[in-house]
C-alpha positions in Angstrom: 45.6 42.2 111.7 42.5 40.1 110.9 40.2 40.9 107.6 36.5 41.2 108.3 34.4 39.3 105.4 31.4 40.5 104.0 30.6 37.5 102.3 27.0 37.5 102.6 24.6 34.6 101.2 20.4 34.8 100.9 18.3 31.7 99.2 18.3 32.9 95.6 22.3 33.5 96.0 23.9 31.7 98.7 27.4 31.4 100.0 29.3 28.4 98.5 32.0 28.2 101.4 35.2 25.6 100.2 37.1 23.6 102.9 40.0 22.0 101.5 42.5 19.7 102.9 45.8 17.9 101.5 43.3 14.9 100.3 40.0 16.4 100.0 37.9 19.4 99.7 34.5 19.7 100.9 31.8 22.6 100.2 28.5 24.0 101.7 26.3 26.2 100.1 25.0 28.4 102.8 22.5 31.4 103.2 23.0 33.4 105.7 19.9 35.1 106.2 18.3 31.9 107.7 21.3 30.5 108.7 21.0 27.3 107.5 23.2 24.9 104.8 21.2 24.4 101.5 23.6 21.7 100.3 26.9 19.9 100.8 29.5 17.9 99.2 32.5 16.8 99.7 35.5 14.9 97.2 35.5 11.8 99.9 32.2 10.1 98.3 34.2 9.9 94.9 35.5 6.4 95.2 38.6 6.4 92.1 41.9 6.6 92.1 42.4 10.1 91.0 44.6 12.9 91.9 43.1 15.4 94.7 42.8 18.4 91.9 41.0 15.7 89.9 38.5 14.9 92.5 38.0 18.7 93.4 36.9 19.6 89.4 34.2 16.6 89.8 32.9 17.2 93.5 32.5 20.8 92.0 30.3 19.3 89.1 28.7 17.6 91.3 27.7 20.6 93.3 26.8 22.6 90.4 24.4 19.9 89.6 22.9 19.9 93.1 22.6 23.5 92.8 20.9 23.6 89.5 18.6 20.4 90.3 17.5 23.6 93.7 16.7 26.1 91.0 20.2 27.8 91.7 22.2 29.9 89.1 24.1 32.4 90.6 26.7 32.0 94.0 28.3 33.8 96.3 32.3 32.0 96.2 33.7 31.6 100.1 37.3 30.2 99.4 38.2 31.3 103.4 41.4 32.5 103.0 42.5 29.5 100.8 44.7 30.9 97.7 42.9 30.7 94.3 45.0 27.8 92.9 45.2 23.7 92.6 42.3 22.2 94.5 40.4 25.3 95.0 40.2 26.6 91.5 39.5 23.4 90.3 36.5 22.7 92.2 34.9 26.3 91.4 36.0 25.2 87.6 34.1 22.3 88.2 30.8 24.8 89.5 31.1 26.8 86.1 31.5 23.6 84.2 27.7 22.7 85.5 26.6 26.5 84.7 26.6 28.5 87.7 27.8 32.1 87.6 29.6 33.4 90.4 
């Protein structure tokens, strides 16, 4: 039995949707009214040594940042059937760090 989301992003609030691997995680902010991606980063352009939960809480700062330097304060969190734990929660740790509510 497959869930139907009702995750829904616009330009004032978009869709922040999380991709995460055993490495990496990468995010999009989306809105889904024009259906278009506002922004995007992922964990690979952090060049150090640390641990994957590591680079997840500081690819998240870095998208908070992107989404504050766009006029962006509030988000709509897409974690796509990911559990809320290790890499996940630490990039949207890494969002509310930089001051986005979600």
């Amino acid at each position: 039995m497959s869930k139907e989301k009702n995750i829904i992003g616009s330009n004032s609030k978009p869709r922040v949707s999380v991709f995460r691997s055993n490495k990496f995680i990468s995010a999009q902010a989306i809105n889904d009214e024009k259906g278009i991606t506002i922004l995007s980063k992922s964990s690979k352009i952090i060049k150090s040594k640390q641990k994957p939960i590591e680079k997840a809480f500081e690819t998240g700062k870095v998208m908070g940042e992107g989404l504050k330097s766009l006029k962006i304060t509030e988000i709509v969190f897409d974690r796509n059937n990911y559990r809320y734990h290790g890499q996940v929660k630490s990039f949207a740790d890494g969002i509310r760090q930089a001051g986005i509510k979600f």
